[in-house]
LOLO-687636 format. One record per residue: residue number from 1; x, y negated, z of N, C-alpha, C in turn. Coordinates in steps of 0.05 Angstrom, whole numbers, plus 5000, padded with zeros to 4 digits. Layout:
<recs>
+-----+------+------+------+------+------+------+------+------+------+
!   i !   nx !   ny !   nz !  cax !  cay !  caz !   cx !   cy !   cz !
+-----+------+------+------+------+------+------+------+------+------+
! NUM !    X !    Y !    Z !    X !    Y !    Z !    X !    Y !    Z !
...
+-----+------+------+------+------+------+------+------+------+------+
</recs>
This chain:
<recs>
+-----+------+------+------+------+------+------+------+------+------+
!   i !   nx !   ny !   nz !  cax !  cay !  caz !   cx !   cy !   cz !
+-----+------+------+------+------+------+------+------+------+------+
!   1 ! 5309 ! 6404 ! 6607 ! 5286 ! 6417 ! 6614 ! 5269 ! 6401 ! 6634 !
!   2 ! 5253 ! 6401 ! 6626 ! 5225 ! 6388 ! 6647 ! 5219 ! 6407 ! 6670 !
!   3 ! 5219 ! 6393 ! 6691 ! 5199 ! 6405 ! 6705 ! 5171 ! 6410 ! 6711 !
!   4 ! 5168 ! 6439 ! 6715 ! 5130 ! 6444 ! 6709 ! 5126 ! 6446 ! 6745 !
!   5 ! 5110 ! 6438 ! 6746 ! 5093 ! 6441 ! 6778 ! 5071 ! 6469 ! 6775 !
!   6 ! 5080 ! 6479 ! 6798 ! 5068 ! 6498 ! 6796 ! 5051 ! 6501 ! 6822 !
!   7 ! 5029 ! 6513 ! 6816 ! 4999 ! 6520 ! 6835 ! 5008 ! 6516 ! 6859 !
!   8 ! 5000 ! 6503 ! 6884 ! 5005 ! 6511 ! 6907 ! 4995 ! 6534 ! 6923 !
!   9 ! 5013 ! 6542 ! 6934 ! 5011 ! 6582 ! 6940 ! 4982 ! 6582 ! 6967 !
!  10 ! 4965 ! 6592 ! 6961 ! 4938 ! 6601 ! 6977 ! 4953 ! 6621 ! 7004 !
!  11 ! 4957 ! 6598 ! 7032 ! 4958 ! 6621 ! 7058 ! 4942 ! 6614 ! 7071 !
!  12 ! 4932 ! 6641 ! 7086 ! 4919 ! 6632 ! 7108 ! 4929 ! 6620 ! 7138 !
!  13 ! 4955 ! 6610 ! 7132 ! 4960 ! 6599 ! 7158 ! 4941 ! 6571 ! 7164 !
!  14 ! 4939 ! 6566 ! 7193 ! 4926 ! 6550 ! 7199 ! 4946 ! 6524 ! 7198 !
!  15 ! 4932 ! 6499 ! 7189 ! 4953 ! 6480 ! 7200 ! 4942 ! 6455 ! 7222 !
!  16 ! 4959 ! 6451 ! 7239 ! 4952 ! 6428 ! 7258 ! 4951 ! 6403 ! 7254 !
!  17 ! 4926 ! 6392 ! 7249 ! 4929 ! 6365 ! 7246 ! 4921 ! 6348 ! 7256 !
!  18 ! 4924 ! 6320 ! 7263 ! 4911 ! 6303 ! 7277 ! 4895 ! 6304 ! 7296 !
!  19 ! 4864 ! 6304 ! 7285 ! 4839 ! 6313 ! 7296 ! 4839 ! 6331 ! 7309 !
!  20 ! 4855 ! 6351 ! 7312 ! 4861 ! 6378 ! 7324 ! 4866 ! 6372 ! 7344 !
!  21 ! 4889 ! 6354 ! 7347 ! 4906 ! 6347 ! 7373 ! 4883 ! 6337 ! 7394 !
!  22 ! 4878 ! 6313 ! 7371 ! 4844 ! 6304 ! 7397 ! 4840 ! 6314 ! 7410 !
!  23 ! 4820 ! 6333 ! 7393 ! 4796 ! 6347 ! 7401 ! 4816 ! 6367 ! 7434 !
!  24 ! 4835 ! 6366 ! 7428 ! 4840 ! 6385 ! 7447 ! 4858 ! 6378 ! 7474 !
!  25 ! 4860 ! 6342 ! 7474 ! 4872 ! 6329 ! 7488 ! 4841 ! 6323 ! 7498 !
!  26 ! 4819 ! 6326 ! 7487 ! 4796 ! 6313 ! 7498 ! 4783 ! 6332 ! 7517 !
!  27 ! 4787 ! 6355 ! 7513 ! 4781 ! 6379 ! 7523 ! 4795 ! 6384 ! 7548 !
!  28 ! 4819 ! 6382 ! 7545 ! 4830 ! 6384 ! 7569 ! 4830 ! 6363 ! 7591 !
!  29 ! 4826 ! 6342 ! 7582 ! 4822 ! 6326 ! 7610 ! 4789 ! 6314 ! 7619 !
!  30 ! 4780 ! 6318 ! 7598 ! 4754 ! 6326 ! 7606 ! 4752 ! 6354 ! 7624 !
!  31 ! 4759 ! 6371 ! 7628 ! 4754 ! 6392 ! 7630 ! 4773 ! 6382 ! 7673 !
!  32 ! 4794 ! 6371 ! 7666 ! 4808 ! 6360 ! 7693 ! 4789 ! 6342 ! 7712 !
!  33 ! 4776 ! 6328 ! 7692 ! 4745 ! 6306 ! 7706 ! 4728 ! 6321 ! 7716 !
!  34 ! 4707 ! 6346 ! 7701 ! 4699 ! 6362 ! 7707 ! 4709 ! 6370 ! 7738 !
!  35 ! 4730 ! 6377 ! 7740 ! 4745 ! 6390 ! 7765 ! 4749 ! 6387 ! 7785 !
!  36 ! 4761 ! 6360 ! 7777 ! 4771 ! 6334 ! 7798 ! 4740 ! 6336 ! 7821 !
!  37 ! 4719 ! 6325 ! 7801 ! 4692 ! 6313 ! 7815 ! 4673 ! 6339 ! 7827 !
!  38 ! 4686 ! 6358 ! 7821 ! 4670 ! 6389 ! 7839 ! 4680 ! 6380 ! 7861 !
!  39 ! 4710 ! 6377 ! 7859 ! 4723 ! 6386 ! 7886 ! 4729 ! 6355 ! 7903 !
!  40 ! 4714 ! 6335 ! 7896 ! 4710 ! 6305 ! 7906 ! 4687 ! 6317 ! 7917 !
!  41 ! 4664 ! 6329 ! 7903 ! 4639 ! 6329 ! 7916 ! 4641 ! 6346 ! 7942 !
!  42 ! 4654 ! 6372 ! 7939 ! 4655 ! 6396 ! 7966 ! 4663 ! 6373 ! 7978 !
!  43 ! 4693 ! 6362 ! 7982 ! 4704 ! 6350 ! 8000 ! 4689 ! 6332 ! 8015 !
!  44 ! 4669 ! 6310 ! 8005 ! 4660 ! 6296 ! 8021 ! 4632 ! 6304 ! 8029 !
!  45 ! 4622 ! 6339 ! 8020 ! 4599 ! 6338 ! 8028 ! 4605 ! 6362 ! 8053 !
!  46 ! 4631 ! 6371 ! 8058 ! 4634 ! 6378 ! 8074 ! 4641 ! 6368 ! 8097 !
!  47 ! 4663 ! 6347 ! 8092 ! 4665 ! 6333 ! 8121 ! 4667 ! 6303 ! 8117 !
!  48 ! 4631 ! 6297 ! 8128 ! 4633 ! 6256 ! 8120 ! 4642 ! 6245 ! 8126 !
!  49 ! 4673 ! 6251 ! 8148 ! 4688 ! 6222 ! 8148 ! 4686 ! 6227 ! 8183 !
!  50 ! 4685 ! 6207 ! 8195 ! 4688 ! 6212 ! 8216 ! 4680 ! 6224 ! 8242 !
!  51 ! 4693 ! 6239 ! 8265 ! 4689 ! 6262 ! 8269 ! 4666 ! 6244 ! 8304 !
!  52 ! 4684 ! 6235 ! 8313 ! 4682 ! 6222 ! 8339 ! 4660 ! 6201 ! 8333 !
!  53 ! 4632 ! 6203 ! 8348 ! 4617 ! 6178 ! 8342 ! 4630 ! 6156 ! 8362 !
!  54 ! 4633 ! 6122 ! 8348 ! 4643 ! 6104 ! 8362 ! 4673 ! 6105 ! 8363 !
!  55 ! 4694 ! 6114 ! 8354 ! 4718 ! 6121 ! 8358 ! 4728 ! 6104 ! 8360 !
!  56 ! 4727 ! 6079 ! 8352 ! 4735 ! 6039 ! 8355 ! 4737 ! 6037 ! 8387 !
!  57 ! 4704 ! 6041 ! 8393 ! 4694 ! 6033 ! 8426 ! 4713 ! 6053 ! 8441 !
!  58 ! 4711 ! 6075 ! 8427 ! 4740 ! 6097 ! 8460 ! 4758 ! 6094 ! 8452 !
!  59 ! 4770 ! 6084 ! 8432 ! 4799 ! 6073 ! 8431 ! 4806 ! 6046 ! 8441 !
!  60 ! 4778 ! 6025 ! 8451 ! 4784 ! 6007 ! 8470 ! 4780 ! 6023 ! 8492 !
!  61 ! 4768 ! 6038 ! 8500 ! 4773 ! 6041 ! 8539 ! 4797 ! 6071 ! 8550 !
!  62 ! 4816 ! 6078 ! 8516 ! 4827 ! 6094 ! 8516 ! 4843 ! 6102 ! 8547 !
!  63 ! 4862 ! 6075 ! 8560 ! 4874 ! 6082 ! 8584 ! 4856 ! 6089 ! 8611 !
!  64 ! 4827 ! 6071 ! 8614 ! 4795 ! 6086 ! 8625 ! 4801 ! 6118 ! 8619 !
!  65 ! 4803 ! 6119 ! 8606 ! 4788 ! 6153 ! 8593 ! 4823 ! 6174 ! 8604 !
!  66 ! 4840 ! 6167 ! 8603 ! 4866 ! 6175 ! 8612 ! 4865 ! 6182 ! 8639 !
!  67 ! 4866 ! 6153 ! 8653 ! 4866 ! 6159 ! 8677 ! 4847 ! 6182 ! 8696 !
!  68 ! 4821 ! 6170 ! 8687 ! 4806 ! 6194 ! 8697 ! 4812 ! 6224 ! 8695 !
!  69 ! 4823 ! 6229 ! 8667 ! 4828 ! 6255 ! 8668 ! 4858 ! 6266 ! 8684 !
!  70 ! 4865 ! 6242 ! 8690 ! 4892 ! 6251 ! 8706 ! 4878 ! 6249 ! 8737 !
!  71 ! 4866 ! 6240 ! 8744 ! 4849 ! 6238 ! 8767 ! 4838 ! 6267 ! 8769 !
!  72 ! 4814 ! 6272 ! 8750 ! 4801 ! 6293 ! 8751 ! 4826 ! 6316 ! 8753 !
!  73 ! 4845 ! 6325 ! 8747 ! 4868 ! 6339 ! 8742 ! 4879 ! 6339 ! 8763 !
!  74 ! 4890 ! 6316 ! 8780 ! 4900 ! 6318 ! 8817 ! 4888 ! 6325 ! 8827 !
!  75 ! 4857 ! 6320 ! 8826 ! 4838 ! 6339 ! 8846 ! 4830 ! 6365 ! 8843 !
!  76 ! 4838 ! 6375 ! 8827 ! 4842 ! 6409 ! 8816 ! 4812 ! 6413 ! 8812 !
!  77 ! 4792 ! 6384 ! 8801 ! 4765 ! 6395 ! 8790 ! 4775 ! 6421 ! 8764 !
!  78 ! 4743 ! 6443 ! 8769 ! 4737 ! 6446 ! 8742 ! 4715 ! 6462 ! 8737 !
!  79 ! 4703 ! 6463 ! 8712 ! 4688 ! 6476 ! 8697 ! 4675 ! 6499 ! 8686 !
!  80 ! 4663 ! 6513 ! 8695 ! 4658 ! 6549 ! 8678 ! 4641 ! 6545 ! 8657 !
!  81 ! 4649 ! 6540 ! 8634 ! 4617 ! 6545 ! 8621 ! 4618 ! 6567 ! 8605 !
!  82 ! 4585 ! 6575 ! 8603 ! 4579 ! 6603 ! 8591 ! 4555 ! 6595 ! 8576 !
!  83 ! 4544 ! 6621 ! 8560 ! 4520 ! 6616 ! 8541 ! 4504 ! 6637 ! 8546 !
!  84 ! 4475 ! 6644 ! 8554 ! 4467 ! 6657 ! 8548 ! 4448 ! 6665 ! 8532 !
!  85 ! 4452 ! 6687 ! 8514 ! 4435 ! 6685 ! 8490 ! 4413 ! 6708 ! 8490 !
!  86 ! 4382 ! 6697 ! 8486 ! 4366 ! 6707 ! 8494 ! 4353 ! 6704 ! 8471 !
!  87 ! 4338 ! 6720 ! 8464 ! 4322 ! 6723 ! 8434 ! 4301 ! 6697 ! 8427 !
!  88 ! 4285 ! 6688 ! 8438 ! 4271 ! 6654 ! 8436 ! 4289 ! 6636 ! 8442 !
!  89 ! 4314 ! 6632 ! 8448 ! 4331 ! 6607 ! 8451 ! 4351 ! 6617 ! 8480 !
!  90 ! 4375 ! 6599 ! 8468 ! 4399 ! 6607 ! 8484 ! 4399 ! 6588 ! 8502 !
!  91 ! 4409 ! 6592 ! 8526 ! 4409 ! 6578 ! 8557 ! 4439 ! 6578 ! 8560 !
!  92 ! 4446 ! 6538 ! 8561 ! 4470 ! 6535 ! 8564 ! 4480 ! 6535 ! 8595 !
!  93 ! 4501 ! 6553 ! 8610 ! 4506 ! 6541 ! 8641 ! 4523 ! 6529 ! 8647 !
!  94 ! 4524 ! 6514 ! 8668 ! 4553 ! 6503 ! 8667 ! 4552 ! 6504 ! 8708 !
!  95 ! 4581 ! 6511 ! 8716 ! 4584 ! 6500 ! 8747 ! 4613 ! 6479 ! 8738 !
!  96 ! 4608 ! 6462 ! 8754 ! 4623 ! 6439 ! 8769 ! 4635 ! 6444 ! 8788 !
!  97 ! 4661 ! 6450 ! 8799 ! 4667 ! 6464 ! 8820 ! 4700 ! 6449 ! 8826 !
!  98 ! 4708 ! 6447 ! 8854 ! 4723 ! 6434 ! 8869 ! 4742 ! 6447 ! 8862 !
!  99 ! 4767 ! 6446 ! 8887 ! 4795 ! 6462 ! 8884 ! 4787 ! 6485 ! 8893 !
! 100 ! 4767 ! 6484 ! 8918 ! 4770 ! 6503 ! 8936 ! 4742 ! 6524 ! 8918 !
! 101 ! 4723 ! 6514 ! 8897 ! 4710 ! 6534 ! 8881 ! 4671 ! 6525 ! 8891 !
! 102 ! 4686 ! 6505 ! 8906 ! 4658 ! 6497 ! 8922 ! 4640 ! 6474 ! 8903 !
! 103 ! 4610 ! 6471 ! 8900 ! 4606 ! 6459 ! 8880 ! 4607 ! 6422 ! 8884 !
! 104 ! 4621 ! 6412 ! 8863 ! 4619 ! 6383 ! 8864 ! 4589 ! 6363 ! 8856 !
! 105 ! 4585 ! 6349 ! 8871 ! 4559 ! 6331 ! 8865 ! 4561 ! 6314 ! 8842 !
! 106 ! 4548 ! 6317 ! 8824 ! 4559 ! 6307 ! 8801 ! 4527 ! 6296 ! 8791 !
! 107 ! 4529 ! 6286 ! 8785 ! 4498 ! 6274 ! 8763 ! 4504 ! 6265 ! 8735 !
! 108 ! 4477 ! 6258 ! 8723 ! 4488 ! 6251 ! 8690 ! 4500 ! 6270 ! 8678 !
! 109 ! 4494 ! 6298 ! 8681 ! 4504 ! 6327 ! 8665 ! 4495 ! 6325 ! 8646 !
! 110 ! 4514 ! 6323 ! 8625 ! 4503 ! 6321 ! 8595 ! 4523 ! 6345 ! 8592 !
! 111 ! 4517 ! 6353 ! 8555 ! 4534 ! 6370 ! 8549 ! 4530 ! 6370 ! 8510 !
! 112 ! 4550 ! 6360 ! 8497 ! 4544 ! 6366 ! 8467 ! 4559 ! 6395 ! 8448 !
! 113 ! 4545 ! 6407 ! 8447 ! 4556 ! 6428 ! 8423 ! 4561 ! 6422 ! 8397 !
! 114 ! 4578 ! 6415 ! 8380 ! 4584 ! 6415 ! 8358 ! 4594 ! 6448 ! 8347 !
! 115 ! 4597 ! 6442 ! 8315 ! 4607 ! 6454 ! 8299 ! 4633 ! 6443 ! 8280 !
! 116 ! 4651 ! 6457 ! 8277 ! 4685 ! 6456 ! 8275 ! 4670 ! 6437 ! 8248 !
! 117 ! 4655 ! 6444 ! 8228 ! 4653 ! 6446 ! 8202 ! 4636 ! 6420 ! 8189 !
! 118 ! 4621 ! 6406 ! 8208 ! 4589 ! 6401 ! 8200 ! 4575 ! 6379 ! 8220 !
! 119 ! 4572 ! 6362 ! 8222 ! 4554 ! 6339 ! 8241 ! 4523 ! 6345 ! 8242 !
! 120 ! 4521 ! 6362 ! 8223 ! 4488 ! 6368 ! 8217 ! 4476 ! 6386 ! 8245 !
! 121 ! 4486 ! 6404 ! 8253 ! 4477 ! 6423 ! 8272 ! 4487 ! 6407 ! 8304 !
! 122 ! 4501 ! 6389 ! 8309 ! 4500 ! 6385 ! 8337 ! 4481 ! 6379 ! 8351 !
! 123 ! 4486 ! 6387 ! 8372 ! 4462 ! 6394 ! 8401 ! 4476 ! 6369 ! 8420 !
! 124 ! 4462 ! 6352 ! 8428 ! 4467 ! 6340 ! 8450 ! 4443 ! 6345 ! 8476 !
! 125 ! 4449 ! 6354 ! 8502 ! 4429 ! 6371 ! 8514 ! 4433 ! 6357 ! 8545 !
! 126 ! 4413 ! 6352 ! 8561 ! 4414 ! 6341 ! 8587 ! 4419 ! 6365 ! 8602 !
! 127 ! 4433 ! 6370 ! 8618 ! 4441 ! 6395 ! 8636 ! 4419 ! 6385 ! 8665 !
! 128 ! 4406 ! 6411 ! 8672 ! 4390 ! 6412 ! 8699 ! 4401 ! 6424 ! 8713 !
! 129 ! 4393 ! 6412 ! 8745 ! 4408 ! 6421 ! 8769 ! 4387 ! 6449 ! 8773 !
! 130 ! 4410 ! 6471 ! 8785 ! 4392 ! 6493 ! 8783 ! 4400 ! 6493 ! 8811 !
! 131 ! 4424 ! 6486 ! 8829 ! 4430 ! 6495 ! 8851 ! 4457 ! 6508 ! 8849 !
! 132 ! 4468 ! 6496 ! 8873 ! 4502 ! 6519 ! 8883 ! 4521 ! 6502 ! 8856 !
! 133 ! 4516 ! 6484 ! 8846 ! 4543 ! 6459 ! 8826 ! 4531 ! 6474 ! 8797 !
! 134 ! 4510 ! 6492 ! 8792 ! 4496 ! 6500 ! 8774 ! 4485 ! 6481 ! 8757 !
! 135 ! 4483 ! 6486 ! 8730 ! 4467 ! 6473 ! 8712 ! 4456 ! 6483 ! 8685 !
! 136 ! 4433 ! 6480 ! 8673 ! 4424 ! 6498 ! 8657 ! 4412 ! 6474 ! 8630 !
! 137 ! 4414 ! 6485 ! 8611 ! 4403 ! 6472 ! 8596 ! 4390 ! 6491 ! 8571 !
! 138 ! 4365 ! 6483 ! 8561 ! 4355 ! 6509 ! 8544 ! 4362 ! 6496 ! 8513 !
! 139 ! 4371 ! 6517 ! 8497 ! 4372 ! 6503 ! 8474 ! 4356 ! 6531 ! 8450 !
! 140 ! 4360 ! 6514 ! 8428 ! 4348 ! 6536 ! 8409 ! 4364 ! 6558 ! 8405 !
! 141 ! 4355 ! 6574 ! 8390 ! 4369 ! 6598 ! 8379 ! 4400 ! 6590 ! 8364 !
! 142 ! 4420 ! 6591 ! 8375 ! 4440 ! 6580 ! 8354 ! 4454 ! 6596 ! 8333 !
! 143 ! 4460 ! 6586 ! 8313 ! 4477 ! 6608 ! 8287 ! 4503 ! 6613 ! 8298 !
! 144 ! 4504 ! 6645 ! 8278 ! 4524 ! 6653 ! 8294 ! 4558 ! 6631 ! 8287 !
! 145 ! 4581 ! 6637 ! 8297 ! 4602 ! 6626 ! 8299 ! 4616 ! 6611 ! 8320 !
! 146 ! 4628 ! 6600 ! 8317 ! 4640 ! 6579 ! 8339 ! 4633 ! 6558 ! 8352 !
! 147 ! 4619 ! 6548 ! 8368 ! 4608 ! 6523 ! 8378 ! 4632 ! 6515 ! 8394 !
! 148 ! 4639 ! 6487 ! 8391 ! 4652 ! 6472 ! 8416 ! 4636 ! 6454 ! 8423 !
! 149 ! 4636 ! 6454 ! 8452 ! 4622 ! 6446 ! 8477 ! 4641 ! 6431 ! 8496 !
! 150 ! 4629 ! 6409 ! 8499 ! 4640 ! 6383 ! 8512 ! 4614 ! 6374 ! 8527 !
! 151 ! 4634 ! 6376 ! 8555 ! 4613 ! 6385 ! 8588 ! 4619 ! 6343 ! 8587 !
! 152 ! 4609 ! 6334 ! 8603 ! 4610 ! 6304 ! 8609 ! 4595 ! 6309 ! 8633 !
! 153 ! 4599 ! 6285 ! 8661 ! 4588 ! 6283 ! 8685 ! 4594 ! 6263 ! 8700 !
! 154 ! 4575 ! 6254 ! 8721 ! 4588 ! 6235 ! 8740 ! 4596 ! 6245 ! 8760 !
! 155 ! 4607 ! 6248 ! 8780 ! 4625 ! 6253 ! 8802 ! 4617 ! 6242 ! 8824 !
! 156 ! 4610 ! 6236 ! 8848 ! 4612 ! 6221 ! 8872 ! 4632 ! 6234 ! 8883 !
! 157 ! 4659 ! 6225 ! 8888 ! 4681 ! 6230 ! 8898 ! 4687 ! 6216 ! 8927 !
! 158 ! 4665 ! 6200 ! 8936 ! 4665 ! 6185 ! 8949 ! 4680 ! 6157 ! 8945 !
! 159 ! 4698 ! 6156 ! 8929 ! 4715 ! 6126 ! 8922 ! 4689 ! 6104 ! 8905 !
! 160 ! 4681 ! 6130 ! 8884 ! 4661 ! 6114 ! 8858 ! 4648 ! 6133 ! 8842 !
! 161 ! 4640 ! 6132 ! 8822 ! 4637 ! 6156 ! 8812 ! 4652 ! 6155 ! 8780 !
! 162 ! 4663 ! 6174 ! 8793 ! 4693 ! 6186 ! 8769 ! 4679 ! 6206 ! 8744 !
! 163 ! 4689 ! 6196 ! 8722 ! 4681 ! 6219 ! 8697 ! 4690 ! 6241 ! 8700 !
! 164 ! 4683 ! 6258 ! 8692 ! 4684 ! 6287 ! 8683 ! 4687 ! 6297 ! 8658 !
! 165 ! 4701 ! 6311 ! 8658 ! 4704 ! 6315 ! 8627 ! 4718 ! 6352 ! 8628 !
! 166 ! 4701 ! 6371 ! 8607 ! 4709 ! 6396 ! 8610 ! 4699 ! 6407 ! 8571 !
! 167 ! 4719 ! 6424 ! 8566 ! 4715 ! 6430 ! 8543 ! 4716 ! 6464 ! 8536 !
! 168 ! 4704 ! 6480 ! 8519 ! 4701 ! 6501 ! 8513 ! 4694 ! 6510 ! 8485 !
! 169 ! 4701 ! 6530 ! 8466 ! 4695 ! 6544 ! 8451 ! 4681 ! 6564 ! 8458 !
! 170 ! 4661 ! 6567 ! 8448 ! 4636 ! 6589 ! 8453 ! 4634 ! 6605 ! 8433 !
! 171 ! 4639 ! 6632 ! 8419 ! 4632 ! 6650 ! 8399 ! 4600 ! 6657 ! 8404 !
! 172 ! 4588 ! 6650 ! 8390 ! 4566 ! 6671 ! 8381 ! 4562 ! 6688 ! 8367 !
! 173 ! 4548 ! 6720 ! 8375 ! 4554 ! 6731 ! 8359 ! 4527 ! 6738 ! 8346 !
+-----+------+------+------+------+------+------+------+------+------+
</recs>
């Protein structure tokens, strides 16, 4: 007896072939590129890299910058700062004050506000002598959240004049 070939049977199963596989290996890592480059873009448009302007230059005068604060630290200097927020623009204060609470002569009162998040919004602001180790500085209206504030000053201690250095988180609300 011969063999007869008979019709091949009509299903609807699907079958996988080749081109299939492609199309769907193409899909998926395209789809990982896609992904990858969102989350490349947030990343570097949120924080550009480095935080400290000059970080080279204060990592050469790093044991400068040490000492002083161990200096500033034996002489039991320190710092109050506050914000006050007033509807046309907020008024930064700051006192300078000895062990004993009495105010230190200090000049070159600067003061920079940053944000935890962002280089875009920092304030770098000259502080005015108001009187009594007082100092005021006017700034704009600021958004609300967290500002950190980094007090900087010169000192006449009578030896030379010694840096200053005082730091704070400020909430706005």
């Amino acid at each position: 007896m011969m063999p007869t070939l008979s019709p091949p049977l009509e299903t609807d199963e699907k079958v996988l072939k080749g081109h299939h596989v492609l199309f769907w290996l193409m899909g998926f890592f395209g789809l990982m590129f896609v992904v990858n480059g969102v989350f490349l873009w947030a990343a570097l448009s949120s924080f550009p890299g480095e935080d400290v302007r000059h970080s080279y230059l204060q990592g050469l005068h790093f044991n400068q910058t040490i000492a002083s604060l161990k200096h500033q630290e034996g002489m039991a200097w320190k710092a109050e700062l506050g914000l006050i927020e007033e509807p046309d623009g907020d008024v930064l204060v700051a006192r300078i004050l000895d062990a004993d609470g009495l105010a230190l002569p200090s000049r070159n009162v600067t003061a920079e506000l940053r944000r935890a998040a962002t280089q875009d919004s920092d304030i770098i602001v000259d502080m005015l002598p108001v009187g009594s180790g007082e100092y005021r500085a006017e700034l704009p209206v600021l958004t609300r959240g967290a500002w950190h504030v980094a007090l900087n000053a010169e000192v006449a201690d009578g030896r030379s004049d010694t840096g200053f250095k005082a730091s704070k988180v400020i909430m706005v609300k």
